[in-house]
Backbone as JSON Lines, residues from 0, in Angstrom:
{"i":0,"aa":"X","n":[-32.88,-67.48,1.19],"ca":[-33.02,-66.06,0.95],"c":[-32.8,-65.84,-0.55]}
{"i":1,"aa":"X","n":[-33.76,-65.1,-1.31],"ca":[-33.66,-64.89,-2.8],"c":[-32.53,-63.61,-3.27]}
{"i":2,"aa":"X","n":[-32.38,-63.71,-4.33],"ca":[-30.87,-63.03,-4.94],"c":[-31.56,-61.63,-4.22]}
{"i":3,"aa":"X","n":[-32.63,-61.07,-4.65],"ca":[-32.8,-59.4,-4.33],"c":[-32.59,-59.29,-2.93]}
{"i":4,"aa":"X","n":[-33.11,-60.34,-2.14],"ca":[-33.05,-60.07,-0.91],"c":[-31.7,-59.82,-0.2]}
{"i":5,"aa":"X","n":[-30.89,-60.25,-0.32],"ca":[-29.19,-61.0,-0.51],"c":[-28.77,-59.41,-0.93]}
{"i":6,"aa":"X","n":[-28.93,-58.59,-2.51],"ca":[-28.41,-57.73,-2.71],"c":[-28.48,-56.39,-1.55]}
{"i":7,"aa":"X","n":[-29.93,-56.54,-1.34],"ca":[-30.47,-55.47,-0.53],"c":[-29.25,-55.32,0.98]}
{"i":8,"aa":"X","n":[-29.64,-56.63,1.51],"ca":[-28.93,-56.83,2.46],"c":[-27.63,-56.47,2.58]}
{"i":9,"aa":"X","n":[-26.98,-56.69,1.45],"ca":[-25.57,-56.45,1.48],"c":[-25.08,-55.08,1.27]}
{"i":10,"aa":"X","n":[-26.11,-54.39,0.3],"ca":[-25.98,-52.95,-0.07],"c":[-26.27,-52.05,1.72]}
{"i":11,"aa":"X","n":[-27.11,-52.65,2.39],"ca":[-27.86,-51.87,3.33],"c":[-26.26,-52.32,4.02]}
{"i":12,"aa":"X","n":[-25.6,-53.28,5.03],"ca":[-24.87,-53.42,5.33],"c":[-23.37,-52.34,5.02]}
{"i":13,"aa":"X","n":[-23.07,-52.44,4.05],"ca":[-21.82,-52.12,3.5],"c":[-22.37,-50.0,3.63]}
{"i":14,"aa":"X","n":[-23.28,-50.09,3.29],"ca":[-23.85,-48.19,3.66],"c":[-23.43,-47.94,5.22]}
{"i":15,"aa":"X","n":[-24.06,-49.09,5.76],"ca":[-23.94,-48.85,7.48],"c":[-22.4,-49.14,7.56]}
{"i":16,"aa":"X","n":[-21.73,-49.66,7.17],"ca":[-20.62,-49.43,7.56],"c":[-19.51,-48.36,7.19]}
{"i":17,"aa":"X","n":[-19.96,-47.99,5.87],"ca":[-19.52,-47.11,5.35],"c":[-19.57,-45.63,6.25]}
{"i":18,"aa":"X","n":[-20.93,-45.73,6.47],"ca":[-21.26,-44.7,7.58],"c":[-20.71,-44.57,8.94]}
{"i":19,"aa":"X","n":[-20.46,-45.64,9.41],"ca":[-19.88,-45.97,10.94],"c":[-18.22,-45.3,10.76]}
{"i":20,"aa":"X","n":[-17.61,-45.7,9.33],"ca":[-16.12,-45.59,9.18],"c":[-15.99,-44.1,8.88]}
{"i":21,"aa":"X","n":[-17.31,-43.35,8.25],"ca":[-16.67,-42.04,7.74],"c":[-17.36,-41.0,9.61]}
{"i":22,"aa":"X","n":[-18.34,-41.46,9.95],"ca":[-17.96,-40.81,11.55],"c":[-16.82,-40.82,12.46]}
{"i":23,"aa":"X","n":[-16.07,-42.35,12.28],"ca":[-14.97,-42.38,13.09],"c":[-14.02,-41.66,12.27]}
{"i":24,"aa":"X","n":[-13.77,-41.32,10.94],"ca":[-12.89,-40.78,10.24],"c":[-13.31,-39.24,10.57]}
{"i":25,"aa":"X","n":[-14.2,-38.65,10.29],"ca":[-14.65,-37.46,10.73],"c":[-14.44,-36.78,12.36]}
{"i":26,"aa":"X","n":[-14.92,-37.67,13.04],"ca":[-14.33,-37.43,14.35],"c":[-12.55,-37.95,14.63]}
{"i":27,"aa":"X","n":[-11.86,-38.77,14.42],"ca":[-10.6,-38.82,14.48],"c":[-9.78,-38.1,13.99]}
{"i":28,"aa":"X","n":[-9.49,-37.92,12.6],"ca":[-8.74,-37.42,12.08],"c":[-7.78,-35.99,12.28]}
{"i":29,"aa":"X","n":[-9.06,-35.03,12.41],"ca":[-8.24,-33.66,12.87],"c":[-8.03,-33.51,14.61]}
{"i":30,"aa":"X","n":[-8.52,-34.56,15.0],"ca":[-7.85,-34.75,17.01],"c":[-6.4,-35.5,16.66]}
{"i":31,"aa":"X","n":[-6.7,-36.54,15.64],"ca":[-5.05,-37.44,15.59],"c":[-4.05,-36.25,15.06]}
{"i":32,"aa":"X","n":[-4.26,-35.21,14.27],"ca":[-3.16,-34.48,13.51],"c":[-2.67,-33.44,14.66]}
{"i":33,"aa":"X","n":[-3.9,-33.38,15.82],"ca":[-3.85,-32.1,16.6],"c":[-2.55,-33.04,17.68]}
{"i":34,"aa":"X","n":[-3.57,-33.74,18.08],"ca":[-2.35,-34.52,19.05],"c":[-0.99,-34.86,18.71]}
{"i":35,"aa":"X","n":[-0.71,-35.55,16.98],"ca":[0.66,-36.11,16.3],"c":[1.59,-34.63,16.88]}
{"i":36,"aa":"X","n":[1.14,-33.56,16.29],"ca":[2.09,-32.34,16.67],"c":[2.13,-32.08,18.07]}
{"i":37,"aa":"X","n":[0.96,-32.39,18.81],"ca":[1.78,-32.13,20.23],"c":[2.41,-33.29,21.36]}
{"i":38,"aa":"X","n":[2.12,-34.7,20.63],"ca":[2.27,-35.47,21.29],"c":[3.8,-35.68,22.08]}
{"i":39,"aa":"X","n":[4.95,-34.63,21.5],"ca":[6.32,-35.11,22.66],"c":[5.97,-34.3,23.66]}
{"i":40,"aa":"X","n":[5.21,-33.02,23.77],"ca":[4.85,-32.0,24.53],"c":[4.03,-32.77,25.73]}
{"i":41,"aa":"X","n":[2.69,-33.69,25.02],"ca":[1.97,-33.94,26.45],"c":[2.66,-34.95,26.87]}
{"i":42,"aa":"X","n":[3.67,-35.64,26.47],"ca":[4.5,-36.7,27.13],"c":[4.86,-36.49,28.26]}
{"i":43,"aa":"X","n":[5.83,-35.15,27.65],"ca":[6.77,-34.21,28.45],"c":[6.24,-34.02,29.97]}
{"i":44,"aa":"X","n":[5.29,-34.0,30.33],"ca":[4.41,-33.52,31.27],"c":[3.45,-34.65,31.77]}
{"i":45,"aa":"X","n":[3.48,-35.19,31.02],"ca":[3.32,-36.67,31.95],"c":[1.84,-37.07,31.71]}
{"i":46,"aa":"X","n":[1.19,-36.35,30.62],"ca":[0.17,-36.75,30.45],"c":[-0.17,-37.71,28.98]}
{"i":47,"aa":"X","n":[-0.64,-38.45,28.71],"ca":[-1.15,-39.02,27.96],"c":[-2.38,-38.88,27.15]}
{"i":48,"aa":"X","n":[-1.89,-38.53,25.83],"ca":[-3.12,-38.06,24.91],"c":[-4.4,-39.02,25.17]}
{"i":49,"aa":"X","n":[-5.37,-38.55,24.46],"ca":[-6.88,-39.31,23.88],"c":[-6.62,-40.07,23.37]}
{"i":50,"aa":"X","n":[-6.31,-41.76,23.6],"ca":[-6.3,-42.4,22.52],"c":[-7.45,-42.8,21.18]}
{"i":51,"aa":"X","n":[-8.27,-42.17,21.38],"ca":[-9.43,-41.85,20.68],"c":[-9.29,-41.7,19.25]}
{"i":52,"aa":"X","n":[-8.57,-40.52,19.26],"ca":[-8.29,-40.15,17.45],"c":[-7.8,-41.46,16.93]}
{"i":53,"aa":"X","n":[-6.3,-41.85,17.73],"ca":[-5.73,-42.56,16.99],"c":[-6.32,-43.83,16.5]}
{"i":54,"aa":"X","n":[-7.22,-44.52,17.44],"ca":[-7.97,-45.73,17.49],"c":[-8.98,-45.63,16.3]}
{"i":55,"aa":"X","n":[-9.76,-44.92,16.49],"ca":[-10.64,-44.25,15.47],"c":[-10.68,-44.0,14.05]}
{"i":56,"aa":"X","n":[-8.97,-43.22,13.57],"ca":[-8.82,-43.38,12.22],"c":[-8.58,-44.91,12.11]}
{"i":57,"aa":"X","n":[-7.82,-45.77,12.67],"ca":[-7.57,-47.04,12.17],"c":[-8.6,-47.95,12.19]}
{"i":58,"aa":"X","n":[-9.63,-47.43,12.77],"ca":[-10.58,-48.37,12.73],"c":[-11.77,-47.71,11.4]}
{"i":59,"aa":"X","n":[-11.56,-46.99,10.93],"ca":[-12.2,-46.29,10.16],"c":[-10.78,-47.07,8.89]}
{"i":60,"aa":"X","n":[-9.79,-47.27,8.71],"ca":[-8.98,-47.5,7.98],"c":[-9.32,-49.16,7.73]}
{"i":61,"aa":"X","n":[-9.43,-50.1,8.32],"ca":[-10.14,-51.2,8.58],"c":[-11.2,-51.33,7.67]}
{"i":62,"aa":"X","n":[-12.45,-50.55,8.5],"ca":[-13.71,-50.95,7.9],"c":[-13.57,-50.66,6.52]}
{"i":63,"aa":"X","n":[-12.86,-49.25,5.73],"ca":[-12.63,-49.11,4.2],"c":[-12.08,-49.93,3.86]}
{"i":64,"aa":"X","n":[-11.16,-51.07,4.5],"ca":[-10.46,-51.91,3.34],"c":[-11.31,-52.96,3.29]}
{"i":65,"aa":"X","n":[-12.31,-53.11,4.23],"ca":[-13.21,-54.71,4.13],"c":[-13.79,-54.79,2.67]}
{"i":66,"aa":"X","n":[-14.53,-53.44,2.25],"ca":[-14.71,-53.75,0.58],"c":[-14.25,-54.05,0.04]}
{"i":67,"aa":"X","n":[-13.11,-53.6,-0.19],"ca":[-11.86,-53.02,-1.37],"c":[-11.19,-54.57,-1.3]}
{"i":68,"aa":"X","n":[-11.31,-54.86,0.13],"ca":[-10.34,-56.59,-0.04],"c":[-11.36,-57.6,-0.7]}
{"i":69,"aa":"X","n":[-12.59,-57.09,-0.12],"ca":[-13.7,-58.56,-0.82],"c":[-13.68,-58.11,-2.07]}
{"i":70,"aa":"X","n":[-13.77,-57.0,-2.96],"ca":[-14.11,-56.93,-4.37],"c":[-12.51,-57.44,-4.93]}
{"i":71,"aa":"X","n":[-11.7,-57.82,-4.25],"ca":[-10.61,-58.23,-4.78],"c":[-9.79,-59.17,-4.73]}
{"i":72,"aa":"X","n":[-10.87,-60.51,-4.08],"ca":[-11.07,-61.61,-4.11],"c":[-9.94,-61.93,-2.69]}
{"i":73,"aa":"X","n":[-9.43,-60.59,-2.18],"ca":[-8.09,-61.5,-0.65],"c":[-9.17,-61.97,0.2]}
{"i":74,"aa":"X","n":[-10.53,-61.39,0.58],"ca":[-11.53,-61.47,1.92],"c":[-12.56,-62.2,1.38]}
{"i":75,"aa":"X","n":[-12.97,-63.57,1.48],"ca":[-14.16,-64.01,1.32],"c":[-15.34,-63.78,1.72]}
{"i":76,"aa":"X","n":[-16.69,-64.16,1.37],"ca":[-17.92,-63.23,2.39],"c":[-17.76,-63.47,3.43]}
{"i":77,"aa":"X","n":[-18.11,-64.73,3.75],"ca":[-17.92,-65.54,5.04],"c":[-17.01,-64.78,5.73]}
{"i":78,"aa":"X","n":[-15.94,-65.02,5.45],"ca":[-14.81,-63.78,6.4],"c":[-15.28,-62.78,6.6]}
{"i":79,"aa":"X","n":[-15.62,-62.17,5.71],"ca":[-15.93,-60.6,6.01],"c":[-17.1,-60.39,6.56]}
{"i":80,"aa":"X","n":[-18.15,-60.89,6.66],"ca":[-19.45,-61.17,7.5],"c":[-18.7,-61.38,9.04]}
{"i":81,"aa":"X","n":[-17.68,-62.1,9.54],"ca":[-17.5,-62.09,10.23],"c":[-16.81,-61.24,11.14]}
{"i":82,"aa":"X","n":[-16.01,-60.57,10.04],"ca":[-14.97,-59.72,10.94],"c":[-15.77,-58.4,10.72]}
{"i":83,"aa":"X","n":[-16.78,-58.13,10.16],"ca":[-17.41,-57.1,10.0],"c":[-18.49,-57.32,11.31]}
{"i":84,"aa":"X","n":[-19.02,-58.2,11.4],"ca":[-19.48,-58.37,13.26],"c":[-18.84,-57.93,14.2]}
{"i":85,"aa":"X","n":[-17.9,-58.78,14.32],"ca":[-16.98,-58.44,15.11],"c":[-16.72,-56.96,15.44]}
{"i":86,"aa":"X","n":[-16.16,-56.51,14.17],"ca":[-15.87,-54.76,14.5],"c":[-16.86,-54.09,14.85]}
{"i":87,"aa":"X","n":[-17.9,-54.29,14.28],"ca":[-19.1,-53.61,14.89],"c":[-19.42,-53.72,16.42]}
{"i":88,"aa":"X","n":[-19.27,-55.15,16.97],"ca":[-19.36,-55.12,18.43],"c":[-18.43,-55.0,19.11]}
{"i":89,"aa":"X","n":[-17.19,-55.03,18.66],"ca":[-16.23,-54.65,19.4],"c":[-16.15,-52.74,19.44]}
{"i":90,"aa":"X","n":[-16.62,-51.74,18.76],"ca":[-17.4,-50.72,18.86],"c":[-17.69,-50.19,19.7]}
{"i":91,"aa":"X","n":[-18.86,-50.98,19.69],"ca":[-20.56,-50.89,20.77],"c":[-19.22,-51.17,21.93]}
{"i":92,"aa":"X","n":[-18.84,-52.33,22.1],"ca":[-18.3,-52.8,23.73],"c":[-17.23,-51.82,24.1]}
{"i":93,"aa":"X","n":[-16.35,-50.89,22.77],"ca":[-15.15,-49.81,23.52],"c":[-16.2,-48.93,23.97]}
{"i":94,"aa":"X","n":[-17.15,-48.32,23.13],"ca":[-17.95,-47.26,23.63],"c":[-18.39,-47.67,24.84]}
{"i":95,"aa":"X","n":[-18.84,-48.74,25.24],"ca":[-19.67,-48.93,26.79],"c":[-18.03,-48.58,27.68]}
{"i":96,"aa":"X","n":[-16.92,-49.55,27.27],"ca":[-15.78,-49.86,28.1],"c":[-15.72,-48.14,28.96]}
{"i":97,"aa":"X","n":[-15.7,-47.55,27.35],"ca":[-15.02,-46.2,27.47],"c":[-16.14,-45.29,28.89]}
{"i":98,"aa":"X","n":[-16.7,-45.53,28.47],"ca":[-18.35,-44.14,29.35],"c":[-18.12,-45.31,30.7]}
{"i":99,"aa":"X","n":[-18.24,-46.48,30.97],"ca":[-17.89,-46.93,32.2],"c":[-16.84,-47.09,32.97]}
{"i":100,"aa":"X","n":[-15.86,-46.81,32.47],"ca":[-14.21,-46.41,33.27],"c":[-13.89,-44.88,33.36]}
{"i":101,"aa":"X","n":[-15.03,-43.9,33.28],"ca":[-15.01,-42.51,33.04],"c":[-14.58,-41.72,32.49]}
{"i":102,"aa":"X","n":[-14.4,-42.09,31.23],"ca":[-13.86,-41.15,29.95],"c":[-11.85,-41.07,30.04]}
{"i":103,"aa":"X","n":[-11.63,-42.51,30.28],"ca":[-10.09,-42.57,29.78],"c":[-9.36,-42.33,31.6]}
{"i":104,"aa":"X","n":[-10.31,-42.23,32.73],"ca":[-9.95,-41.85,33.67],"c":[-8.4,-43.25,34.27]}
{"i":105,"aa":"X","n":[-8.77,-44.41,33.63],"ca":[-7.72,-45.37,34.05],"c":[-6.19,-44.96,33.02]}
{"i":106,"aa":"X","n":[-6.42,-44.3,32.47],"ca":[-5.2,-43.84,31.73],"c":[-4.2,-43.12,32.41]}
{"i":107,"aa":"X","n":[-5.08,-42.33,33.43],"ca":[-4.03,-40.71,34.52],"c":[-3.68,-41.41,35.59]}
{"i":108,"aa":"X","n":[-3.17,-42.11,36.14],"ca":[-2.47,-42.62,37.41],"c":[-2.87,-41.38,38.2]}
{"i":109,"aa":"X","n":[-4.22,-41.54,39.4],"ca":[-4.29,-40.9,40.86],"c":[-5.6,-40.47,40.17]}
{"i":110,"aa":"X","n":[-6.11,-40.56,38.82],"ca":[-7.26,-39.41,38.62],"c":[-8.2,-40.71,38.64]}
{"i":111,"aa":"X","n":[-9.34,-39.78,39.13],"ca":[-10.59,-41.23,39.29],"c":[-11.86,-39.89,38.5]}
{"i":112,"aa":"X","n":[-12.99,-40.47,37.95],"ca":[-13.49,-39.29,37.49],"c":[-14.6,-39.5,38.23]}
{"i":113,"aa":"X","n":[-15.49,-38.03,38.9],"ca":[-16.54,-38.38,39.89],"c":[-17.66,-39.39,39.12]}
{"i":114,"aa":"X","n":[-17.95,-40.06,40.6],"ca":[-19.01,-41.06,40.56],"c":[-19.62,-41.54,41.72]}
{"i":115,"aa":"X","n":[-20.81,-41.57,42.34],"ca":[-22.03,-42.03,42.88],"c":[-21.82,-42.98,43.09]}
{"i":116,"aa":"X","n":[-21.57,-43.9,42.5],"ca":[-22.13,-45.18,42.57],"c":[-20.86,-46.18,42.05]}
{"i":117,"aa":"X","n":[-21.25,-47.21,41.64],"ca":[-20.38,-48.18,41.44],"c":[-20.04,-48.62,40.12]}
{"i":118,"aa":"X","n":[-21.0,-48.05,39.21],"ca":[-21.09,-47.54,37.82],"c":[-20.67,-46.99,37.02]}
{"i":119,"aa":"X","n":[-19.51,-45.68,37.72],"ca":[-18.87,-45.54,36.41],"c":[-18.43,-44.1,36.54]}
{"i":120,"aa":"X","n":[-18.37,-43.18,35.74],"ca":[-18.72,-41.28,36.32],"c":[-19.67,-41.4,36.48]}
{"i":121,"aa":"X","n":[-20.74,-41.58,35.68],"ca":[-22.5,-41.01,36.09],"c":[-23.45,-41.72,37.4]}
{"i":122,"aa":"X","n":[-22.6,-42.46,37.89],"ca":[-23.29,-43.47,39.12],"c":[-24.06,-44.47,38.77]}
{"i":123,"aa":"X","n":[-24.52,-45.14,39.63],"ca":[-25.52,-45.96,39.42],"c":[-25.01,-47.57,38.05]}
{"i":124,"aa":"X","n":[-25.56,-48.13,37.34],"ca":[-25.26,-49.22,36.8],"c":[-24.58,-48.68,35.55]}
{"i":125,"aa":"X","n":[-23.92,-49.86,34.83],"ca":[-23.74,-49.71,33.31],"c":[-24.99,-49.03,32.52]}
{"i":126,"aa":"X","n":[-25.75,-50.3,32.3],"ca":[-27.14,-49.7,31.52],"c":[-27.75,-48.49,32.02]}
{"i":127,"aa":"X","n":[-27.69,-47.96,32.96],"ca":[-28.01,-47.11,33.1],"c":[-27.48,-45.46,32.0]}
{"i":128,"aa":"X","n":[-26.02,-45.74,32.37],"ca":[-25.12,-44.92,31.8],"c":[-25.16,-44.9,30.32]}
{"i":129,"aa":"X","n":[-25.5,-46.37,29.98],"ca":[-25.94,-46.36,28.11],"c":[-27.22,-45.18,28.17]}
{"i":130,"aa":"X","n":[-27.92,-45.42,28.47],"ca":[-29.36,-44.95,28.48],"c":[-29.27,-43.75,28.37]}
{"i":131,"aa":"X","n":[-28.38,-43.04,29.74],"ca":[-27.89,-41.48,29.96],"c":[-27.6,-40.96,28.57]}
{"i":132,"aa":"X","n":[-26.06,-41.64,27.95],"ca":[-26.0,-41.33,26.69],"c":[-26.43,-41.33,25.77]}
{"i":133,"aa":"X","n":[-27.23,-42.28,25.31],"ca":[-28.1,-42.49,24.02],"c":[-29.07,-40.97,24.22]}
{"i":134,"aa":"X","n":[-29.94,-41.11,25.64],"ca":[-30.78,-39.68,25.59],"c":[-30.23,-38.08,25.44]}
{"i":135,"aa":"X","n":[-28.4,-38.36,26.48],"ca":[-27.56,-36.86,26.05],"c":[-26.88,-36.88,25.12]}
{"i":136,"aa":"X","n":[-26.8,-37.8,24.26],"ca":[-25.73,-37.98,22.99],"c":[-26.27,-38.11,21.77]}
{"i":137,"aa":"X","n":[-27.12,-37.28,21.12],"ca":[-27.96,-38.07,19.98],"c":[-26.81,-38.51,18.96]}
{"i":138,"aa":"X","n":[-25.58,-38.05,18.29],"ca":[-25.04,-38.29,17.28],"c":[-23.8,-39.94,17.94]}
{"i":139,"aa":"X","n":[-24.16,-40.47,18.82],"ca":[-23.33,-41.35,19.61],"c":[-24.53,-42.26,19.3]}
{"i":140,"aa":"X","n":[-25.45,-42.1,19.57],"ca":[-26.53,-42.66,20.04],"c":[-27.02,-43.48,18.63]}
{"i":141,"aa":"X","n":[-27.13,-42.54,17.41],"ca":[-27.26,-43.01,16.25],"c":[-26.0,-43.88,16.15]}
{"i":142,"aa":"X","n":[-25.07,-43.61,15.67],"ca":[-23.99,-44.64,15.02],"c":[-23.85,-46.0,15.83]}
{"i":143,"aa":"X","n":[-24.22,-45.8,17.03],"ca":[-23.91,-47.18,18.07],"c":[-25.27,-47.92,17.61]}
{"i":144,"aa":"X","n":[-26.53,-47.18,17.22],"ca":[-28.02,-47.95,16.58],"c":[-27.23,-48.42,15.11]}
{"i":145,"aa":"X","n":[-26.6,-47.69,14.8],"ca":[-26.02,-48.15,13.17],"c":[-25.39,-49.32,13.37]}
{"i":146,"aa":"X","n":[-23.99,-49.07,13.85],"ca":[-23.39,-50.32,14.02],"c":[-23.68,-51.79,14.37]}
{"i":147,"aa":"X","n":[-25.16,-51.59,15.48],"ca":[-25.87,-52.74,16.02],"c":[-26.84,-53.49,14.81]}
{"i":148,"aa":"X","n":[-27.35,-52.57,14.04],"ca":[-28.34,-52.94,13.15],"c":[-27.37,-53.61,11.79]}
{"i":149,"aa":"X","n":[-25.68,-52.76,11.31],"ca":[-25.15,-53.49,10.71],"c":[-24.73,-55.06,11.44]}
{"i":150,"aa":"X","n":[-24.32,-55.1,12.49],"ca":[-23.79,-55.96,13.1],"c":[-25.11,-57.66,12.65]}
{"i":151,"aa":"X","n":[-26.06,-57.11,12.88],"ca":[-27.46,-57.97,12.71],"c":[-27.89,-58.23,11.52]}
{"i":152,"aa":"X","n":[-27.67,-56.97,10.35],"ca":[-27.91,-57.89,9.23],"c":[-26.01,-58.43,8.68]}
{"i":153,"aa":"X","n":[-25.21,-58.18,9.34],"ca":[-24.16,-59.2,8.74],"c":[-24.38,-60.42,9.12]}
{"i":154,"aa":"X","n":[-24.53,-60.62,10.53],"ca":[-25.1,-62.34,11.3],"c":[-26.03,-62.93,10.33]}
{"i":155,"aa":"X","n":[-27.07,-62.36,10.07],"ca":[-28.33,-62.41,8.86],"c":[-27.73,-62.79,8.22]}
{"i":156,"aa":"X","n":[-26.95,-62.29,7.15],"ca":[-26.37,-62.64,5.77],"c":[-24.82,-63.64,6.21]}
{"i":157,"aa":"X","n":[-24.36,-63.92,7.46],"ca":[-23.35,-64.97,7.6],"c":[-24.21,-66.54,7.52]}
{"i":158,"aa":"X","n":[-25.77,-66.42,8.05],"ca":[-26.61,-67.48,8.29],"c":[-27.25,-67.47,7.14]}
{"i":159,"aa":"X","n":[-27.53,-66.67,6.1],"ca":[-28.36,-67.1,4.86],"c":[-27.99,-66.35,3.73]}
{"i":160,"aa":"X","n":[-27.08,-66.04,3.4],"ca":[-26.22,-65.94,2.38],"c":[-26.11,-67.03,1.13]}
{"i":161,"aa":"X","n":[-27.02,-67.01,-0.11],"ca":[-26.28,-67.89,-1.08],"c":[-25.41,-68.59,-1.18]}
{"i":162,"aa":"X","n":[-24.72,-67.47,-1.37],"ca":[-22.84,-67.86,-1.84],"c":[-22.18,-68.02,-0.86]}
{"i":163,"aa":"X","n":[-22.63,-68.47,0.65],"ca":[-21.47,-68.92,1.33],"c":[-22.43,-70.16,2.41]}
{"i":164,"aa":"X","n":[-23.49,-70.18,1.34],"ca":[-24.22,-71.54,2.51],"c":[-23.73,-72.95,1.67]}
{"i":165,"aa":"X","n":[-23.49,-73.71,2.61],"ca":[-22.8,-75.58,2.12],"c":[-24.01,-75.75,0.59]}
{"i":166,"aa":"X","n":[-24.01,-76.59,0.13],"ca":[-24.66,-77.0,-0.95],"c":[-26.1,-77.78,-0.46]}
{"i":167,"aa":"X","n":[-25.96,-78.52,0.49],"ca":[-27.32,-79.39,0.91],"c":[-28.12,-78.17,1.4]}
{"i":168,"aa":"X","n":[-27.31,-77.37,2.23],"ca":[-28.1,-76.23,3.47],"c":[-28.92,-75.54,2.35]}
{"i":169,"aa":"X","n":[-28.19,-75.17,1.39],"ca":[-28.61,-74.21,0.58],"c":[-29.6,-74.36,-0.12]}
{"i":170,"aa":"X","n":[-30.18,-75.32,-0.57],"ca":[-31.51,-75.63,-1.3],"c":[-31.95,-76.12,-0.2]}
{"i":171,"aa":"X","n":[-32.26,-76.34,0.98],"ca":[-33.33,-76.21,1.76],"c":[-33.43,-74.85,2.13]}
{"i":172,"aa":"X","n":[-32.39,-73.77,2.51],"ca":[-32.96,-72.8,2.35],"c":[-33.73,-71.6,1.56]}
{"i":173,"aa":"X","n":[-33.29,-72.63,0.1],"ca":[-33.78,-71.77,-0.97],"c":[-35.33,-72.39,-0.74]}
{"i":174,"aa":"X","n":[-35.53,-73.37,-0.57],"ca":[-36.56,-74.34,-0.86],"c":[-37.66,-73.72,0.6]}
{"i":175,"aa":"X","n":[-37.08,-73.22,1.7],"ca":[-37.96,-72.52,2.59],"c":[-38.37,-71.47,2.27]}
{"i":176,"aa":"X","n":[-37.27,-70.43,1.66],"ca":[-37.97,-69.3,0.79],"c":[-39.18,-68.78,-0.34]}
{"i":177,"aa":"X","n":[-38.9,-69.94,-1.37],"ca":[-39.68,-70.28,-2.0],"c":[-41.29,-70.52,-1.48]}
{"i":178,"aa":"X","n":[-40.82,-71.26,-0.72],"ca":[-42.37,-71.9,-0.11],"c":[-42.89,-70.76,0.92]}
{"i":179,"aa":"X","n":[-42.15,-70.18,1.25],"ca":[-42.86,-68.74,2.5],"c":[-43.1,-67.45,1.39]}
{"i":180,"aa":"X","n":[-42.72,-67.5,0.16],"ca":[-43.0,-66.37,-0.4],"c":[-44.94,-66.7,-1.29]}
């Protein structure tokens, strides 16, 4: 893969994530401050907040430091290609976890949330229930396409990355580039 290609990649990557972290920051933040103040209250009563906010800013706290650590030599690419996968599909898989156990319903001891089928609240299969959402959720629907498409060009750039391919690998892959361009 040639240097522009490599930059592109990495710029397009690090946007998508940037983007993924300031939605979860946007959506978390003022639910975590709402809940911090009432959280001895819903204790009190036996209920258990959204863990949502809280999960959300920290994972939004995460993805901002993945830059900030690689431009400062603690996170290597390689690492960070990886754990930047990772977070991305680990994401995608809370969001499915979450919409298929019925919106936090295993959290309330006795509450089950209605469901049809064997699937979930909305009945019927998992994929199905993705599908439901992606078509009733457009702003869910985008960031989970974001995260998947970052997730794919980080794999991309963990497998053909310059600066983190062995020395032999690397001039044959430069040497395939070359020759396909």
């Amino acid at each position: 893969m040639d240097r522009r290609t490599t930059k592109l990649l990495r710029g397009t990557a690090a946007a998508l994530v940037f983007v993924t972290a300031a939605f979860h920051l946007w959506w978390g933040l003022p639910r975590s401050i709402i809940y911090a103040q009432a959280i001895e209250g819903l204790f009190g009563r036996g209920l258990p907040p959204d863990p949502r906010p809280f999960l959300f800013v920290a994972f939004a706290a995460v993805l901002l430091a993945g830059p900030y650590l690689i431009t400062r030599g603690v996170i290597g690419l390689r690492n960070a290609y990886i754990a930047g996968t990772l977070l991305m599909i680990a994401s995608i898989a809370g969001w499915v976890f979450w919409h298929a156990t019925g919106h936090g319903a295993f959290l309330v001891e006795g509450f089950s949330a209605p469901s049809s089928g064997s699937g979930g609240h909305h009945g019927g299969s998992t994929a199905l229930l993705i599908l439901d959402h992606f078509n009733t959720e457009p702003t869910e629907s985008a960031i989970k396409t974001l995260e998947a498409l970052a997730a794919a060009i980080l794999v991309t750039l963990l497998w053909k990355d310059p600066a983190i391919i062995p020395g032999e690998r690397r001039e044959s892959v430069e040497s395939n580039a070359s020759s396909e361009s």
